[in-house]
VMD Tcl script that draws the C-alpha trace (Angstrom):
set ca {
  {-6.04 -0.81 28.10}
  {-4.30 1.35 30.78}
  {-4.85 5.07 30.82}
  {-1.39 6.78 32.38}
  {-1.44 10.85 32.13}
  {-4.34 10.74 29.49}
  {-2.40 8.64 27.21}
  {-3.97 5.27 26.45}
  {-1.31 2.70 26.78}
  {-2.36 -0.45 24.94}
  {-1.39 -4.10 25.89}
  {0.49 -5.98 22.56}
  {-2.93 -7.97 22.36}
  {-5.22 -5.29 22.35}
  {-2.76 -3.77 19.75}
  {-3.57 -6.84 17.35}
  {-7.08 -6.84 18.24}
  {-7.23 -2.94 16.96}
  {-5.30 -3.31 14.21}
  {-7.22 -6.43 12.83}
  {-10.43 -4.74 13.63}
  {-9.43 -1.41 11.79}
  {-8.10 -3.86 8.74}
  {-11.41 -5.54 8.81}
  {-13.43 -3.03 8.89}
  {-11.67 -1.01 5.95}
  {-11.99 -4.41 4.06}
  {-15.78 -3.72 4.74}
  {-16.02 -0.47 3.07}
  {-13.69 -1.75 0.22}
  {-10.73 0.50 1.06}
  {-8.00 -2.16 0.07}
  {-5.41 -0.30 0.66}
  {-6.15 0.88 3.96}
  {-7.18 -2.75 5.15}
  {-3.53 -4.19 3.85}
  {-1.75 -1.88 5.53}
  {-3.61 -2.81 9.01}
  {-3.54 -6.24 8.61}
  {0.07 -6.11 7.69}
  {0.35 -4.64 10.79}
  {-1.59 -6.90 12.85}
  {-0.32 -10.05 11.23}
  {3.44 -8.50 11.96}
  {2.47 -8.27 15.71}
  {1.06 -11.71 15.73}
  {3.66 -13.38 14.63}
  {6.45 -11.64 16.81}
  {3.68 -12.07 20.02}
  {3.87 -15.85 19.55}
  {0.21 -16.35 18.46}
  {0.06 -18.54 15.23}
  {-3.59 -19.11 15.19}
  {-4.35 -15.44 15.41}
  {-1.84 -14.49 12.66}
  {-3.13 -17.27 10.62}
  {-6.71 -15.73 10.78}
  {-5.36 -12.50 9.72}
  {-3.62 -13.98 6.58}
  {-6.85 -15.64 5.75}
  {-8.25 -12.13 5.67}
  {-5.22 -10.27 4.06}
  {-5.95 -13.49 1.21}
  {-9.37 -12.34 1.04}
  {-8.13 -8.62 0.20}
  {-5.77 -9.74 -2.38}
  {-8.60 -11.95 -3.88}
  {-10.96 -8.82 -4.31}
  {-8.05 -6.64 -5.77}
  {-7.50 -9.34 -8.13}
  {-4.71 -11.03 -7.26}
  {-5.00 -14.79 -7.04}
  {-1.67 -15.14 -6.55}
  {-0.93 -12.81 -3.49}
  {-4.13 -14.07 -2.21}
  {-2.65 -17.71 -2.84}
  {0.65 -17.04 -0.64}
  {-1.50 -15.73 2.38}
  {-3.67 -18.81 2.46}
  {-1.30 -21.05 2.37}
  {0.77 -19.44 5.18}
  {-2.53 -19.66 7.19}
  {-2.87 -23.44 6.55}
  {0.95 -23.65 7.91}
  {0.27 -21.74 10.73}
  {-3.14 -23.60 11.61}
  {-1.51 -27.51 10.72}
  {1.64 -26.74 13.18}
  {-0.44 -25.01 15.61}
  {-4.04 -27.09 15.68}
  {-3.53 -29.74 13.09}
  {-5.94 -29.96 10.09}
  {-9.10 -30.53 12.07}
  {-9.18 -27.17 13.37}
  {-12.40 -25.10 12.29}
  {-10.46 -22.47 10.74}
  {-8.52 -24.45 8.62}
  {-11.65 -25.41 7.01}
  {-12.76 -22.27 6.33}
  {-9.05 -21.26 5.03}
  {-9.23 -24.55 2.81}
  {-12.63 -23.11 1.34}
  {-10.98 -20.10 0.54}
  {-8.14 -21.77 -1.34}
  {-9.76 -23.83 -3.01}
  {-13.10 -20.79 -4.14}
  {-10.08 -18.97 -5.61}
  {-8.23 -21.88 -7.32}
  {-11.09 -22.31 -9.09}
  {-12.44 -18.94 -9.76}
  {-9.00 -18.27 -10.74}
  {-8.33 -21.36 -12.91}
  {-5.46 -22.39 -10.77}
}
mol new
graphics top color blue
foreach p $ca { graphics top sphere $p radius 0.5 }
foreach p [lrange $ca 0 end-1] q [lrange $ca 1 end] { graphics top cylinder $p $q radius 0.2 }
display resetview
């Protein structure tokens, strides 16, 4: 973070890093809304920045969202993009893709998918 003529001039990293943070954190305190729009955001920025394994760990969490508002099937698109992301990236043996996997299959079977 560069400060130039008391403006705070962010690097496109620290820009995802703020914007996932934000999304997280209005996850947290169950403004859904709020947290979507961030995430969209920061997932947007990952993906044109070139980092699959970070935008992959923000659709896990924009899946997560969607799973609270009740929406399997919003929450089933973003977990599956993650597991794309992850298996071209990583491969399967990754840690997150575990935990992404988890996810997928908790709401498959909450959900009676």
């Amino acid at each position: 973070m560069v400060l130039k003529n008391g403006v705070t001039i962010m690097s496109t990293a620290e820009k995802i890093v703020f914007l996932d943070q934000n999304g997280r954190d209005a996850f947290s305190h169950g403004r859904y809304e709020d947290a979507l729009y961030y995430l969209g955001m920061a997932a947007d920025r990952a993906r044109l920045a070139g980092t699959p394994l970070q935008e992959a760990d923000i659709r896990n969490t924009i899946g997560l969202v969607f799973r609270d508002l009740g929406n399997p099937a919003q929450a089933e698109i973003h977990f599956k993009l993650a597991l794309s992301l992850i298996e071209k990236k990583a491969g399967d043996d990754a840690p997150l893709y575990s935990v992404v996997t988890a996810n997928l299959r908790d709401l498959r079977q909450a959900a009676g998918m």
